[in-house]
MMTF fields as JSON, N, C-alpha, C and O atoms, coordinates in Angstrom:
{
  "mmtfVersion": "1.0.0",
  "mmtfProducer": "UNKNOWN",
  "numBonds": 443,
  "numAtoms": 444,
  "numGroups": 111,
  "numChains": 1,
  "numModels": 1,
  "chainsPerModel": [1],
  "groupsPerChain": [111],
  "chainIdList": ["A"],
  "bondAtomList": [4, 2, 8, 6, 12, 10, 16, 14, 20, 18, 24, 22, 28, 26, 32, 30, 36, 34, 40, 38, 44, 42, 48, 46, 52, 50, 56, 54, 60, 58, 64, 62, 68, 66, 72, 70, 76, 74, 80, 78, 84, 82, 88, 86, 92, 90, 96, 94, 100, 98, 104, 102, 108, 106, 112, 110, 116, 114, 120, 118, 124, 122, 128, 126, 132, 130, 136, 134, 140, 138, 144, 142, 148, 146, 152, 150, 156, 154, 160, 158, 164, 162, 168, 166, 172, 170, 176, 174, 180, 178, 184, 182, 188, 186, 192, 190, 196, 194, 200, 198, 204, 202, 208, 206, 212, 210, 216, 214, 220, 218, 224, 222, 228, 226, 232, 230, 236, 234, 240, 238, 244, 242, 248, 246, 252, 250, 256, 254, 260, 258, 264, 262, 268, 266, 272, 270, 276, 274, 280, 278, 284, 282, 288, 286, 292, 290, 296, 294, 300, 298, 304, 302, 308, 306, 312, 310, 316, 314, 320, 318, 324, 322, 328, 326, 332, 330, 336, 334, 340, 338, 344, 342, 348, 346, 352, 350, 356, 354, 360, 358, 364, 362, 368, 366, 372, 370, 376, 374, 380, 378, 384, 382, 388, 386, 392, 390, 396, 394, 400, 398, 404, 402, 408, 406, 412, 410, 416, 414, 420, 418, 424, 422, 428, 426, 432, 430, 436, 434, 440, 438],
  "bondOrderList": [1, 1, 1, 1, 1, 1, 1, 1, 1, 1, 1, 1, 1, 1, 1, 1, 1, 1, 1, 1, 1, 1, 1, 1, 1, 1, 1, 1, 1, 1, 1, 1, 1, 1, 1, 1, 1, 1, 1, 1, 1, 1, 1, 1, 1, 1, 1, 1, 1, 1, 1, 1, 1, 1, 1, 1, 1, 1, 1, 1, 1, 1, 1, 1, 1, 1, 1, 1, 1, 1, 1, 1, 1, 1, 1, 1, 1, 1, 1, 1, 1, 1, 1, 1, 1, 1, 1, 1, 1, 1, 1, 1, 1, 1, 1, 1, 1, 1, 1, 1, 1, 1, 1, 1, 1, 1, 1, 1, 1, 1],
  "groupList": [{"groupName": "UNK", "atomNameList": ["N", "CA", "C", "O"], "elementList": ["N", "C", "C", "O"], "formalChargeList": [0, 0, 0, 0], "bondAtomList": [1, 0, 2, 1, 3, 2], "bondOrderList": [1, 1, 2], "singleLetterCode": "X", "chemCompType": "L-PEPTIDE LINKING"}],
  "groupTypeList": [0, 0, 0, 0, 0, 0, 0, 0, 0, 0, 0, 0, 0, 0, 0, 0, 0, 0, 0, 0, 0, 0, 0, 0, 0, 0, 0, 0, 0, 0, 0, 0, 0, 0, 0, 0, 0, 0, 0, 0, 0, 0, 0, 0, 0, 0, 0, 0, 0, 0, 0, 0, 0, 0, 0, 0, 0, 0, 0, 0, 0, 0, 0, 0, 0, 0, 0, 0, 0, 0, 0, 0, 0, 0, 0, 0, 0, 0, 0, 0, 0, 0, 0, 0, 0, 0, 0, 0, 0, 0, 0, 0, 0, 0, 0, 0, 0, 0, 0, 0, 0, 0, 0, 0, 0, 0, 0, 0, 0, 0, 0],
  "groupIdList": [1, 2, 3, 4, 5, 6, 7, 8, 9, 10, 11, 12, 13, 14, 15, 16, 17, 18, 19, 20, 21, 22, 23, 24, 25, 26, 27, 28, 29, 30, 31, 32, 33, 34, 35, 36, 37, 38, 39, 40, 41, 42, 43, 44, 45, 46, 47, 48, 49, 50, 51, 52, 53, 54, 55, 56, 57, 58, 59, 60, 61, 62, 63, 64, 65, 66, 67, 68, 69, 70, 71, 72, 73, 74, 75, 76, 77, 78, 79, 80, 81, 82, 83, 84, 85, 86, 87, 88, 89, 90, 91, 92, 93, 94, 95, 96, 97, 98, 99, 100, 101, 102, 103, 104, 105, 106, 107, 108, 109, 110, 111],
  "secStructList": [7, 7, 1, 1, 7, 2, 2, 2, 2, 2, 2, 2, 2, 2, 2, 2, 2, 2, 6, 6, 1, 3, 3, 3, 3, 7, 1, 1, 1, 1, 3, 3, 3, 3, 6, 6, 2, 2, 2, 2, 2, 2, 2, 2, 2, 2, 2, 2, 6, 6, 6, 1, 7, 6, 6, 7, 3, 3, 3, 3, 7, 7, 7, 1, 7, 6, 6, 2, 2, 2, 2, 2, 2, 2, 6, 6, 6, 6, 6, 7, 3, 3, 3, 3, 7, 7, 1, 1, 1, 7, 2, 2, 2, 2, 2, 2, 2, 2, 2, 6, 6, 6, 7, 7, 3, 3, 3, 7, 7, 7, 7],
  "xCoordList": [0.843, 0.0, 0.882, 1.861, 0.435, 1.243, 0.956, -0.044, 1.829, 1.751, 1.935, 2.895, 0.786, 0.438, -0.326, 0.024, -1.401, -2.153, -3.302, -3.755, -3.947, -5.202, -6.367, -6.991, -6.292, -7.661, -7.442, -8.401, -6.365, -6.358, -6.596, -7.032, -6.164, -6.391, -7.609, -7.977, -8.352, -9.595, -10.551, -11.625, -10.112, -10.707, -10.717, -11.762, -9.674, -9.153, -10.156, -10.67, -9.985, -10.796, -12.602, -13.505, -12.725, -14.702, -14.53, -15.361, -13.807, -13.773, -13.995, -14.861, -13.068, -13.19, -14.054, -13.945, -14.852, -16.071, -17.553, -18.382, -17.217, -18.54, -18.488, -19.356, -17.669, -17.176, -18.638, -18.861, -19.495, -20.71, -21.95, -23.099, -21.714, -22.798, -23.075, -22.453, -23.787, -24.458, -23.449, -23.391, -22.692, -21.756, -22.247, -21.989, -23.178, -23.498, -24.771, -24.702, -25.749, -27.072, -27.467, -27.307, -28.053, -28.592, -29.349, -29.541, -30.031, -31.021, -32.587, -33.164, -32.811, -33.917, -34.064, -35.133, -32.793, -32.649, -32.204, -32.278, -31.582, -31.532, -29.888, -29.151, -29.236, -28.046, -26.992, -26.929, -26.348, -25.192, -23.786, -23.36, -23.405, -22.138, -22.13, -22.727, -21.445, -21.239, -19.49, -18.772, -19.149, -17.374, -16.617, -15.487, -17.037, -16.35, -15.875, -14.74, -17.308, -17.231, -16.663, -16.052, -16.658, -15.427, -14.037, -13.243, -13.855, -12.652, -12.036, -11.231, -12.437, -12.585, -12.444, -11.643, -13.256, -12.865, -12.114, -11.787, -11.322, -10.243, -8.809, -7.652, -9.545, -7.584, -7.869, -6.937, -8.927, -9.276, -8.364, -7.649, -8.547, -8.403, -6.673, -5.927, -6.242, -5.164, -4.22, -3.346, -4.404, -3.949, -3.778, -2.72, -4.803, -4.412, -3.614, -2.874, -3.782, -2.666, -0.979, -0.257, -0.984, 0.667, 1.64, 2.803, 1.184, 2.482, 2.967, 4.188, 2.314, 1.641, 3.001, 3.037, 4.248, 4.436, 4.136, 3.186, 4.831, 4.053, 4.153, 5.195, 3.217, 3.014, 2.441, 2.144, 2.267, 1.591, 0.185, -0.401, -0.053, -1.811, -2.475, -2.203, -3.59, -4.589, -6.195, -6.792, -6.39, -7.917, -8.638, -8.61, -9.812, -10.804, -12.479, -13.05, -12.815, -13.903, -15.032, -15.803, -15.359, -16.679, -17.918, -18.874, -17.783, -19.025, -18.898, -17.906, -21.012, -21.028, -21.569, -22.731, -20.559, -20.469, -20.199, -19.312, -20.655, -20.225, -18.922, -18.701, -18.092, -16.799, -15.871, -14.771, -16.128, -15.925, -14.573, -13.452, -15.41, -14.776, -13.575, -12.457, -13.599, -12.772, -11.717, -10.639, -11.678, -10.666, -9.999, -8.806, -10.85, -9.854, -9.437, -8.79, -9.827, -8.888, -7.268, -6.29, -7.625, -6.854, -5.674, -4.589, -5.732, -4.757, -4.164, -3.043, -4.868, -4.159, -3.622, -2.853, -3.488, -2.653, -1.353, -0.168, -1.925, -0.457, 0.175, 1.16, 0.145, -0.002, 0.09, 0.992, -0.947, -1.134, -1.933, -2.581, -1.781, -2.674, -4.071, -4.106, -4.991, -6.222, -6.66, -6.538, -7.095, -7.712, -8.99, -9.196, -9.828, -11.671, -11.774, -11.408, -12.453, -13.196, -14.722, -15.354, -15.04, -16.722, -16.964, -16.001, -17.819, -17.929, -19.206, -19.866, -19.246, -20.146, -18.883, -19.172, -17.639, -16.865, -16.242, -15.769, -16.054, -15.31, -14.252, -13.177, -14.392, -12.931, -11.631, -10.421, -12.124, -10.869, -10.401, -9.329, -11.752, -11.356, -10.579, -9.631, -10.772, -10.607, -8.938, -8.138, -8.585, -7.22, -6.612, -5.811, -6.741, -5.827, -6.166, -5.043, -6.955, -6.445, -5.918, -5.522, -5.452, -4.945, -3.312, -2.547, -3.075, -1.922, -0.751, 0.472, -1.603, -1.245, -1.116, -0.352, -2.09, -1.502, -0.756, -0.547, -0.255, 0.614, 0.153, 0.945, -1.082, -1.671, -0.856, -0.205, -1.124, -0.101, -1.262, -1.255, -1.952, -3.553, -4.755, -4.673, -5.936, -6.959, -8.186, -8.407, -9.054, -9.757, -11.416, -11.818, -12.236, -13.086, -14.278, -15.339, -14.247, -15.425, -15.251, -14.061, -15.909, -15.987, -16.667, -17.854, -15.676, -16.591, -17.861, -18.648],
  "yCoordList": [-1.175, 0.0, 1.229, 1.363, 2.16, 3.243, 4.13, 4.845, 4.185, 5.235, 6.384, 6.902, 7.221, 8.575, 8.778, 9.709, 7.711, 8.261, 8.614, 7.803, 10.198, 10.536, 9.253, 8.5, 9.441, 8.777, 6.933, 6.498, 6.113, 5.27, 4.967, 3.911, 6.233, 6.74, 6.737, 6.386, 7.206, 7.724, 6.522, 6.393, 5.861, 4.077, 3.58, 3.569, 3.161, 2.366, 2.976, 2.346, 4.292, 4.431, 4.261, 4.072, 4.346, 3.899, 2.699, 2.392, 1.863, 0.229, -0.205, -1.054, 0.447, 0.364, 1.219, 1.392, 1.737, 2.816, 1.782, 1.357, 1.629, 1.389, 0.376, 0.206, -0.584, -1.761, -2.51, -2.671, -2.888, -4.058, -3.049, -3.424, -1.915, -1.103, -1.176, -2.093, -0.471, -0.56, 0.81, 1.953, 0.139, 1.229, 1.274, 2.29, 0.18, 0.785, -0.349, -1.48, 0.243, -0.246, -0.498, 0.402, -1.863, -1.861, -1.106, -0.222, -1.046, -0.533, -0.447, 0.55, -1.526, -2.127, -1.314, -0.952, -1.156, -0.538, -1.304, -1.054, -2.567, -3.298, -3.361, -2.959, -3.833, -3.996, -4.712, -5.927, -3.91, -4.299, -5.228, -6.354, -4.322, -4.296, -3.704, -2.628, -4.193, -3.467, -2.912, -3.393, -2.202, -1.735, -2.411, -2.308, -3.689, -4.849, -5.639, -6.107, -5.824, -6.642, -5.648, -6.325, -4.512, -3.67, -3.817, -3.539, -4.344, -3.97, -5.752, -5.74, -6.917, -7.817, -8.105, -8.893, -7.394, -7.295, -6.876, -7.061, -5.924, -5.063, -5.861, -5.884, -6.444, -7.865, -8.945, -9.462, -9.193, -10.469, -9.41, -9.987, -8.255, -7.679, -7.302, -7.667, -6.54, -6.693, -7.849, -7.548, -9.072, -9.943, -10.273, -10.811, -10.041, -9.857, -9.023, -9.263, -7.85, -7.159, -6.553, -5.586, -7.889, -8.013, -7.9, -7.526, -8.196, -8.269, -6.537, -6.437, -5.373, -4.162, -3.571, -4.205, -2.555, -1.891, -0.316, 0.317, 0.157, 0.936, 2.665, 3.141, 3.05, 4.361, 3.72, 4.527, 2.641, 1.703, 2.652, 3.373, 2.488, 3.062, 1.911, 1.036, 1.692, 0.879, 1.814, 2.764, 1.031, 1.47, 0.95, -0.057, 1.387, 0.694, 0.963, 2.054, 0.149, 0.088, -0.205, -0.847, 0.011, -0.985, -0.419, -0.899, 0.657, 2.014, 1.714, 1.256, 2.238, 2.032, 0.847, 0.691, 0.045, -1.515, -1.758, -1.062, -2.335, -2.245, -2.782, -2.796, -3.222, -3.493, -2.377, -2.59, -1.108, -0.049, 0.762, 1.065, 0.986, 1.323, 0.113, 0.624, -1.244, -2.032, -2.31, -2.55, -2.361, -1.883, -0.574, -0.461, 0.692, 1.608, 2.009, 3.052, 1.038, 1.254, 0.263, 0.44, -0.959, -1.705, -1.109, -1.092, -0.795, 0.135, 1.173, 1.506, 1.957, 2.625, 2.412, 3.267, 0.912, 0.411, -0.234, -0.482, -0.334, -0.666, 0.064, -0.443, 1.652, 2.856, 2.996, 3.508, 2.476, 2.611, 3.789, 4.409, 4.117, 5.132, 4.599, 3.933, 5.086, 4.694, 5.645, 6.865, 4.837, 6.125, 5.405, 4.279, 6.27, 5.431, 6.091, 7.175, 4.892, 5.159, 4.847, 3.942, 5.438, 5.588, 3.995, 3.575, 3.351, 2.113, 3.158, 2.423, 3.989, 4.53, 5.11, 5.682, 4.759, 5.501, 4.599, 3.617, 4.504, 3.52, 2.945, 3.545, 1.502, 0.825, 2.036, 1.869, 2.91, 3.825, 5.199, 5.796, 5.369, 6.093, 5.505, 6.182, 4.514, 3.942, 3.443, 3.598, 3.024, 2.516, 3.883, 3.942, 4.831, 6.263, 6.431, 6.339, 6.606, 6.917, 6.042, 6.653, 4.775, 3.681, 4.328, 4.62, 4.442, 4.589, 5.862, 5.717, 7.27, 8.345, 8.367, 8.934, 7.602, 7.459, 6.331, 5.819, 5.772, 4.056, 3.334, 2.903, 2.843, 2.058, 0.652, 0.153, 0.106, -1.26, -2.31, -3.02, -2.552, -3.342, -2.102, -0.923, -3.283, -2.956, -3.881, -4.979, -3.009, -4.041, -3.531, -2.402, -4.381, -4.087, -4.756, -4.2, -5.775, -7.062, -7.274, -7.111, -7.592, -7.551, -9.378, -9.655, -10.31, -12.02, -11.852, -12.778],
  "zCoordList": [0.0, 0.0, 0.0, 0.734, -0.927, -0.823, 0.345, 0.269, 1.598, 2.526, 2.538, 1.967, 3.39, 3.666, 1.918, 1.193, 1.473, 0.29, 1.148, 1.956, 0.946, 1.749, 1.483, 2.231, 0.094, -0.349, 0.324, 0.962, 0.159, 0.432, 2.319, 2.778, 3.185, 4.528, 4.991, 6.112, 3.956, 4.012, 3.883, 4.472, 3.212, 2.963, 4.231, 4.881, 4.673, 5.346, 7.201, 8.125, 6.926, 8.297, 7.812, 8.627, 6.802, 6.102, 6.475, 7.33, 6.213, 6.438, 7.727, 7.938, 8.972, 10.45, 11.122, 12.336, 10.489, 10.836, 10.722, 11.527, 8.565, 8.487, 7.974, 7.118, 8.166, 7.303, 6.649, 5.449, 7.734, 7.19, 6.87, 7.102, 6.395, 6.189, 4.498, 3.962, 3.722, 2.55, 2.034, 2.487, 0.874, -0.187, -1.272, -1.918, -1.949, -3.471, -3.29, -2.81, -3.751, -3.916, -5.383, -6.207, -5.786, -7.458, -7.761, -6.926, -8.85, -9.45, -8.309, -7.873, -8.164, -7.583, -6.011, -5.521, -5.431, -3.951, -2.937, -1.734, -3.647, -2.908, -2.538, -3.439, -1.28, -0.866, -1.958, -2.146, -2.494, -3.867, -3.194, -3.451, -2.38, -1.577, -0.532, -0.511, 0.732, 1.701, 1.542, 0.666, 2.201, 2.059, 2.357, 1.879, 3.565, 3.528, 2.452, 2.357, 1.213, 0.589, -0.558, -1.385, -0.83, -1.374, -1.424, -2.323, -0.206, 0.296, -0.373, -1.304, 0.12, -0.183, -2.26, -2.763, -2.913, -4.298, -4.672, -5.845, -3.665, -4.062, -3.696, -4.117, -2.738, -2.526, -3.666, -4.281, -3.864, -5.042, -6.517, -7.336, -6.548, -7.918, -7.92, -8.828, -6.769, -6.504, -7.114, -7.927, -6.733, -7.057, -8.117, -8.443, -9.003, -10.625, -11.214, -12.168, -10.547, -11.188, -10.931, -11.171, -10.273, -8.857, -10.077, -9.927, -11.129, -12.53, -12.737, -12.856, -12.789, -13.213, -12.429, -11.374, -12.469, -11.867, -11.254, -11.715, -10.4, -10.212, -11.316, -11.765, -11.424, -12.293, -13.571, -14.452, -13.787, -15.071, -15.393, -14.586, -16.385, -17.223, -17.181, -18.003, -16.084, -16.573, -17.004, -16.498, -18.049, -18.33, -18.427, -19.134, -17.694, -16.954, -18.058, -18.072, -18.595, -19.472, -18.879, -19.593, -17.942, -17.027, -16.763, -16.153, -17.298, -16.754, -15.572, -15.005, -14.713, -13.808, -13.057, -12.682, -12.896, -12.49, -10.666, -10.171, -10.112, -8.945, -8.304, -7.093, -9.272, -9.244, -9.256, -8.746, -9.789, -10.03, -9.221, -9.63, -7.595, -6.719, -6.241, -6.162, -5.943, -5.724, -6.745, -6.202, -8.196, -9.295, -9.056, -9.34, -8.423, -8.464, -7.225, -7.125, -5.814, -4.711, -4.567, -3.841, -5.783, -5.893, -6.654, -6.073, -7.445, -8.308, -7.678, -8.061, -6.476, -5.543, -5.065, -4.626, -4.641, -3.241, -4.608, -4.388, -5.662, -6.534, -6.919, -7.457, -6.963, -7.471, -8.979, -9.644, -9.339, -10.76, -10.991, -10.148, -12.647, -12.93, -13.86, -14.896, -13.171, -13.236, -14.904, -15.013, -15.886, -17.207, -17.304, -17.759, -16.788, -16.945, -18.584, -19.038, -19.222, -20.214, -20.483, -19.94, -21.093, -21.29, -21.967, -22.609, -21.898, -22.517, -24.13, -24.864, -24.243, -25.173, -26.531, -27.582, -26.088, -26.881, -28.044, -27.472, -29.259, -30.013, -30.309, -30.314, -30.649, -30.979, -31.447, -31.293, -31.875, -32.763, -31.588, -31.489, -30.777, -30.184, -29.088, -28.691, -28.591, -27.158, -27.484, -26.561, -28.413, -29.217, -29.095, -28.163, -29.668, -29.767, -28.289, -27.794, -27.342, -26.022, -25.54, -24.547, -25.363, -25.024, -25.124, -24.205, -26.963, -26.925, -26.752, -26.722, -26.641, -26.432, -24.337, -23.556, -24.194, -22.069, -22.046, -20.946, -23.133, -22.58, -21.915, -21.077, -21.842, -21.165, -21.163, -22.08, -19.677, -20.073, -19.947, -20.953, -19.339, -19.155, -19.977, -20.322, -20.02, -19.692, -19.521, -20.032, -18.513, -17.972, -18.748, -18.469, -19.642, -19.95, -19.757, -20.04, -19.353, -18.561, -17.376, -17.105, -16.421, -15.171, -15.004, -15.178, -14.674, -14.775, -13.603, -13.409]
}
């Protein structure tokens, strides 16, 4: 984990605050994730990307998915650089931003 990151600080005390509470709700209203189980996708996702060093371009294709937040606290703690892209944008566009930020991954499906 990169130390003294606010935002990753700032996690870490939501987690020991509000750990088993409700962080992202579906459509319907119903309980999506709690920050536990955030936090939890974010060591599962971590782990995938242990290859990645740090300052790497990943881009993240997923809209708004509830995987969302756990992909981009995971990448914090790797200190990668996070480039969200619109899933509305095209093969031609998404390729020229790919290769003008050096992207070294990207993540566009969520299993």
């Amino acid at each position: 984990m990169k130390h003294g990151d606010p935002l990753l600080i700032a996690w870490q005390t939501t987690i020991s605050r509000k750990g088993d509470d409700a962080a992202i709700f579906d459509s319907s209203g119903r309980i999506a994730r709690s920050f536990r189980d955030i936090e939890g996708h974010s060591h599962a996702f971590e782990a995938k990307i242990d290859e990645l060093l740090p300052g790497a371009v990943v881009a993240v294709q997923i809209g708004n998915h509830e995987h969302w937040p756990a992909v981009f606290i995971a990448c914090l703690r790797k200190q990668l650089v996070v480039l969200p892209l619109d899933e509305s944008i095209g093969e031609q566009q998404r390729d020229a931003a790919l290769e003008i930020c050096g992207a070294s991954a990207v993540m566009s499906a969520v299993p």
